[in-house]
N, CA, C and O of each residue as an XYZ file, in Angstrom:
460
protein
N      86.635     71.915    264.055
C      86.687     70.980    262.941
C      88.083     70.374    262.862
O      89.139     70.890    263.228
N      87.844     68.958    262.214
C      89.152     68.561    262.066
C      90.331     68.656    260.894
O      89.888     68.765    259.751
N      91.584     68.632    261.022
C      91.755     69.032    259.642
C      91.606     68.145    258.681
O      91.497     66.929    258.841
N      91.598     68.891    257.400
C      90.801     68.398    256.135
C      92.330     67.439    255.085
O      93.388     67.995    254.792
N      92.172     66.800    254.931
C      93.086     66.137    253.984
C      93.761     66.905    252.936
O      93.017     67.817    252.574
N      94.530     66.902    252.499
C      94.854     67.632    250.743
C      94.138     67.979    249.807
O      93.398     67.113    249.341
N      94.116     68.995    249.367
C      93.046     68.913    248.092
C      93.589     68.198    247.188
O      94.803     68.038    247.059
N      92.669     67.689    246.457
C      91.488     68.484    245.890
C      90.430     67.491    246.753
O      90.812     66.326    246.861
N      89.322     67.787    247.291
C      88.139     67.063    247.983
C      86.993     68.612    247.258
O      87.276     69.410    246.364
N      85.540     68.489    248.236
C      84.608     69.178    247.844
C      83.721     69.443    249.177
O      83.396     68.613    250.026
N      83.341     71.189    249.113
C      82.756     71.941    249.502
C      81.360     72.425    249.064
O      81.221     73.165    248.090
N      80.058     71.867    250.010
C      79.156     72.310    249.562
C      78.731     73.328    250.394
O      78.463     73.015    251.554
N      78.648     74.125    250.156
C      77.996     75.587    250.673
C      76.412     75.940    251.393
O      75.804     76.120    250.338
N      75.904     76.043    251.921
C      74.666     75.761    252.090
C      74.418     77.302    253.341
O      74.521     77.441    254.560
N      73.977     78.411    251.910
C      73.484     79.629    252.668
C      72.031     79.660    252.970
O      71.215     79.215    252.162
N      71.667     80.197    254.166
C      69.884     79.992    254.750
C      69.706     81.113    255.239
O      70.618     81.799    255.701
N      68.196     81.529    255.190
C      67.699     82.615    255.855
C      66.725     81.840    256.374
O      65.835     81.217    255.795
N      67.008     81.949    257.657
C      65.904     81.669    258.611
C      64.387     82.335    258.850
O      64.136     83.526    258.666
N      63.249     81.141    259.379
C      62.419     81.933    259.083
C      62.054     82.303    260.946
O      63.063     82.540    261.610
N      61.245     82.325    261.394
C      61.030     82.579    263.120
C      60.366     81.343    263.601
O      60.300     81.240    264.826
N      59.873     80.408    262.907
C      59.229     79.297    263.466
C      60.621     78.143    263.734
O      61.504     77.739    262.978
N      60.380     77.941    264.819
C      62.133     77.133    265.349
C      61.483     75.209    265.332
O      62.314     74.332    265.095
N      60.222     74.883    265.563
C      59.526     73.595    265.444
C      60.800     72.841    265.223
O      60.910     72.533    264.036
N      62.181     72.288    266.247
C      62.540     71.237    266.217
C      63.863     71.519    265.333
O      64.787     70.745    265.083
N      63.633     73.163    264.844
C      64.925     72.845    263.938
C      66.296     72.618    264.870
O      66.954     71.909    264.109
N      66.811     72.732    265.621
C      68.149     72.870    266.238
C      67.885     71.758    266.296
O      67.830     71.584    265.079
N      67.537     70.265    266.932
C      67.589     69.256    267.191
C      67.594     68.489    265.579
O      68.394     67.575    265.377
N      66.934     68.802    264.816
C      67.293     68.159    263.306
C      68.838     68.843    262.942
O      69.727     67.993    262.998
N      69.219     69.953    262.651
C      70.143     70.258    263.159
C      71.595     69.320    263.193
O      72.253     68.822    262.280
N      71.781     69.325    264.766
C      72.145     68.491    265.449
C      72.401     66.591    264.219
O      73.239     66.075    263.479
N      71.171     66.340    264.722
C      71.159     65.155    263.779
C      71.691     65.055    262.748
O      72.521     64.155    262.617
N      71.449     65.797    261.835
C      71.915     65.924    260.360
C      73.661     66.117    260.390
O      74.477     65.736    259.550
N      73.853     66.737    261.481
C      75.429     66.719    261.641
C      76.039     65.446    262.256
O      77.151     65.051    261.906
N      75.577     65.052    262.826
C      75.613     63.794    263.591
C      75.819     62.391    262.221
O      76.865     61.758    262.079
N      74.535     62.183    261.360
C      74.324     61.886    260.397
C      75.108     62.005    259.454
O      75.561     60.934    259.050
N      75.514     63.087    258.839
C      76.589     63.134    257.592
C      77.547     62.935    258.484
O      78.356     63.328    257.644
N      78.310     62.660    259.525
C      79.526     61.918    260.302
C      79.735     60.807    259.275
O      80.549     60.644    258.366
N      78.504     59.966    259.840
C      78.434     58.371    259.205
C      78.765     58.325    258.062
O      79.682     57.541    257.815
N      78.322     58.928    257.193
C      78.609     58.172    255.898
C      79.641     58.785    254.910
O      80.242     59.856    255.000
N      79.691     57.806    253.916
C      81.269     57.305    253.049
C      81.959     58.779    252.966
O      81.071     59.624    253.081
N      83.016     59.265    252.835
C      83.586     60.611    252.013
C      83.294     61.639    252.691
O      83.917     62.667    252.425
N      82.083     61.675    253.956
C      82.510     62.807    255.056
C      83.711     63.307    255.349
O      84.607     62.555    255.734
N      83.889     64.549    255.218
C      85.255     65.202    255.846
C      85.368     66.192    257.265
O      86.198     66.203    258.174
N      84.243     66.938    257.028
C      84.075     68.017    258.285
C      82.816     68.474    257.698
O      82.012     68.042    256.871
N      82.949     69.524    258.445
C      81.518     70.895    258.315
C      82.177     71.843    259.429
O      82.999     71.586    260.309
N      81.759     72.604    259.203
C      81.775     74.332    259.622
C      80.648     74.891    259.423
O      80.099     74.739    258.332
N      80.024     75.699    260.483
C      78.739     76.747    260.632
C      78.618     77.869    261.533
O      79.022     78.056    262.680
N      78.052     78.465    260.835
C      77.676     79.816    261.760
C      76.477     80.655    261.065
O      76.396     80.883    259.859
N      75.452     81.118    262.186
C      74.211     82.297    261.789
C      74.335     83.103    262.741
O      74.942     82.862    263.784
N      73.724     84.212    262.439
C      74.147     85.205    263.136
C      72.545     85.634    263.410
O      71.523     85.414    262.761
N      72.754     86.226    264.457
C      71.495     86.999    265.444
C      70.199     87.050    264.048
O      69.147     86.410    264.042
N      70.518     87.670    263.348
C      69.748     87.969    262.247
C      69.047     86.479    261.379
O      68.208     86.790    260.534
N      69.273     85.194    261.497
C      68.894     84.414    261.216
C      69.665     83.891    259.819
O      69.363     82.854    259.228
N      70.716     84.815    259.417
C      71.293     84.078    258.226
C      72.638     83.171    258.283
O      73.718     83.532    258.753
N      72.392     82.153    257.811
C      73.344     81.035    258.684
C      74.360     80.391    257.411
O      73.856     80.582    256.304
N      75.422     79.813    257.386
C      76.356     79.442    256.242
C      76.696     78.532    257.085
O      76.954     78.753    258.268
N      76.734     76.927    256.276
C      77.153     75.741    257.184
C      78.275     75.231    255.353
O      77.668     75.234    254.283
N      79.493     74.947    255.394
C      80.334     74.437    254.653
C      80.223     73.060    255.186
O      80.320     72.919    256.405
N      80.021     71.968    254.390
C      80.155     70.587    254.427
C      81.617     70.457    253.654
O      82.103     71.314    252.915
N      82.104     69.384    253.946
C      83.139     68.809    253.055
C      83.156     67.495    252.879
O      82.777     66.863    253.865
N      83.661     66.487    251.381
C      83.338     66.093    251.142
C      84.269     65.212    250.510
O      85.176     65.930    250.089
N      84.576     63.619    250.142
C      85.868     63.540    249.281
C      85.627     63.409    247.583
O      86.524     63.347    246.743
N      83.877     63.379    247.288
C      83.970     63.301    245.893
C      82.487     63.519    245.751
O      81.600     63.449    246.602
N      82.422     63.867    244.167
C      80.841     64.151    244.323
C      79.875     62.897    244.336
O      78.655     63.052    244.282
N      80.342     61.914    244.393
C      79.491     60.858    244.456
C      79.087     60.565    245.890
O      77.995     60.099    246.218
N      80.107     60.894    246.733
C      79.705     61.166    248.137
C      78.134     61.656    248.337
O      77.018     61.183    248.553
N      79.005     63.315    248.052
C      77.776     63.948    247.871
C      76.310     64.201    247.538
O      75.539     64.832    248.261
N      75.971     63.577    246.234
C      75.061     62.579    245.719
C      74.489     61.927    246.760
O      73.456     62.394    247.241
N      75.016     60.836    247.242
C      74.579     60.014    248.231
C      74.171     60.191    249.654
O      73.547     59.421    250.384
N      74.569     61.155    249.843
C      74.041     62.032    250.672
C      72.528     62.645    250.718
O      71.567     62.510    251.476
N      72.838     63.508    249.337
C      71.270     64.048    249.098
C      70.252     63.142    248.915
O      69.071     63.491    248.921
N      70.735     61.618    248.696
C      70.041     60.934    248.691
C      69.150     60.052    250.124
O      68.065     59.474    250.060
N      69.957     60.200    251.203
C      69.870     59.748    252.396
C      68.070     60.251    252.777
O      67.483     61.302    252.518
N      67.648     59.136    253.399
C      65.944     59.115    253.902
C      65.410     60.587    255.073
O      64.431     61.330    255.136
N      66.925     60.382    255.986
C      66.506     61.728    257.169
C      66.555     62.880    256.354
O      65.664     63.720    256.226
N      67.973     62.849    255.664
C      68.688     63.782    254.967
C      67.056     65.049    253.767
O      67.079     66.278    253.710
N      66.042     64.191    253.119
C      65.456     64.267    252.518
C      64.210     64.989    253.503
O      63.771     66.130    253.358
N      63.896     64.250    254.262
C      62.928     65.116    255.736
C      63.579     66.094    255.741
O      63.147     67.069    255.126
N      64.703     66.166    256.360
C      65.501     67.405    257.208
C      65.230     68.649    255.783
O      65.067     69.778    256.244
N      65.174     68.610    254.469
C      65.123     68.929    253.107
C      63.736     69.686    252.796
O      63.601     70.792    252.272
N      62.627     68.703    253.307
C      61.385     68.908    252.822
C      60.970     69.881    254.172
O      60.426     70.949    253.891
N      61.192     69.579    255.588
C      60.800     70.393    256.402
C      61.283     71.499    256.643
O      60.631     72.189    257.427
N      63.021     72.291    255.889
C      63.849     73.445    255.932
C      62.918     74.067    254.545
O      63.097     75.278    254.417
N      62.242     73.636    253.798
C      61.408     74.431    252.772
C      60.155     74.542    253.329
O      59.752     75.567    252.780
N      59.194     74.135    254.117
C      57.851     74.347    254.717
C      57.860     74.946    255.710
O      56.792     75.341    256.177
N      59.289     75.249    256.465
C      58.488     75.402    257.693
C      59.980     76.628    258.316
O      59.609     77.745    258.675
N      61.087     76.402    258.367
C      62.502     77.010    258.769
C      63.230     77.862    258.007
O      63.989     78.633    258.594
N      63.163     77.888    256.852
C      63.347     78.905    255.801
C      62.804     79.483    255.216
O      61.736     79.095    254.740
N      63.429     80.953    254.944
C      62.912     81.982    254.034
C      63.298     81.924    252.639
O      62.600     82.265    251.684
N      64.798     81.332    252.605
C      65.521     80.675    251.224
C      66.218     80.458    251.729
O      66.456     80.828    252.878
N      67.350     79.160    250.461
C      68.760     79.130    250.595
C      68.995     79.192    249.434
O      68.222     79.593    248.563
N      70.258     78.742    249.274
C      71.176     78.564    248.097
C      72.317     78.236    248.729
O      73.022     78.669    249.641
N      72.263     76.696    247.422
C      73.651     75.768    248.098
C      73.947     75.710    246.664
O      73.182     75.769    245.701
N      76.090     75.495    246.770
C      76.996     75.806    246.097
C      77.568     74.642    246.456
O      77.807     74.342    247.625
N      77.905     73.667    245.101
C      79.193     73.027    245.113
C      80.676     73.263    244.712
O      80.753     73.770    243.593
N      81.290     73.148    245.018
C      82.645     73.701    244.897
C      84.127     72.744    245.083
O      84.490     72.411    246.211
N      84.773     72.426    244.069
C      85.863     71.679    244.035
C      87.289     72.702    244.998
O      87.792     73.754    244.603
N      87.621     71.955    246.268
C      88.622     72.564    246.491
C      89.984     72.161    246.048
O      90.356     70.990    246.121
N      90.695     73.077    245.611
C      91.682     72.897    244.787
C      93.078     73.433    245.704
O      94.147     73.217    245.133
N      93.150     74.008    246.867
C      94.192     74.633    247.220
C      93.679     74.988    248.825
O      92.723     75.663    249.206
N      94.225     74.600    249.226
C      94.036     75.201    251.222
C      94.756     75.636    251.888
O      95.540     74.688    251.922
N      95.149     76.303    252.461
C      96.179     77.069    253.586
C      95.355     77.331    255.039
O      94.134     77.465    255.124
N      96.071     77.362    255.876
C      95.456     77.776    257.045
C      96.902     79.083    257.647
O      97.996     79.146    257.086
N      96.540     79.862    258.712
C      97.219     80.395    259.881
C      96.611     80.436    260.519
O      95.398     80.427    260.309
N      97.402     80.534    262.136
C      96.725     81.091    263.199
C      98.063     81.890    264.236
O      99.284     81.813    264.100
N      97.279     82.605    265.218
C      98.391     83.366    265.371
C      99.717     83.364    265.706
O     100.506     84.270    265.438
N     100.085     81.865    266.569
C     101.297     81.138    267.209
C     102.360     81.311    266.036
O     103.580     81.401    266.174
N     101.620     81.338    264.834
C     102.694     81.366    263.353
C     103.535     82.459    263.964
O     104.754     82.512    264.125
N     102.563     83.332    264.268
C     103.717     84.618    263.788
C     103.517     85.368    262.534
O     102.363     85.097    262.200
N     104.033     86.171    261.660
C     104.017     87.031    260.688
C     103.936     86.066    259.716
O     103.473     86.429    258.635
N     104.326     84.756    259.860
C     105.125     83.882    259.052
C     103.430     83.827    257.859
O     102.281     83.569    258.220
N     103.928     84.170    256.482
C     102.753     83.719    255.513
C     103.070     82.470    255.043
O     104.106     81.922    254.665
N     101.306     81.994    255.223
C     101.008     80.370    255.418
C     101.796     79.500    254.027
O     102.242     78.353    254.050
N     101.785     80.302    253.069
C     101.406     80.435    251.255
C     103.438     80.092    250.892
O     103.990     79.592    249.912
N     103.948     80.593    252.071
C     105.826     80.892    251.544
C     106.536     79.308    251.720
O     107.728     79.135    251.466
């Protein structure tokens, strides 16, 4: 991912339990990431599921009207209706104002990110 601008921007959370029927999901997937690229106030995304099928994808975002507009999008709404019929067991998605960011990695050194 690329880095994220200053806060304050917005984090939507989007936890899933997968169900075993795969019908196309990785390729919607794909798209949907592809897709929120395009439009207004995109910032990044981050994801990961694990063997077990439970997956956490962080979107980011620069405002909630973005966001909004998003959920509003035509694929966006498929990709929506077919992760409830057919690819999930549940989710639960979280919006979240980020207010503060730090990063390290190890080249730092001891050095804390925060000083």
């Amino acid at each position: 991912m690329s880095a994220l601008p200053p806060p304050p921007y917005y984090a939507v959370i989007f936890t899933s339990q997968r169900t075993p029927v795969d019908s196309g999901y990785g390729d919607m997937a794909d798209r949907m990431v592809a897709l929120a690229a395009e439009q207004p106030g995109y910032l990044g995304v981050e994801s990961s599921r694990g063997e077990d099928g439970l997956g956490i994808t962080v979107s980011y975002w620069r405002s909630p009207e973005d966001i909004a507009a998003w959920r509003r999008n035509a694929e966006h709404k498929i990709a929506r209706d077919t992760g409830r019929s057919d690819w999930y067991e549940h989710y639960t998605l979280r919006v979240a104002k980020v207010e503060r960011a730090y990063a390290w990695q190890r080249e730092d050194g001891s050095r804390d990110p925060q000083a």
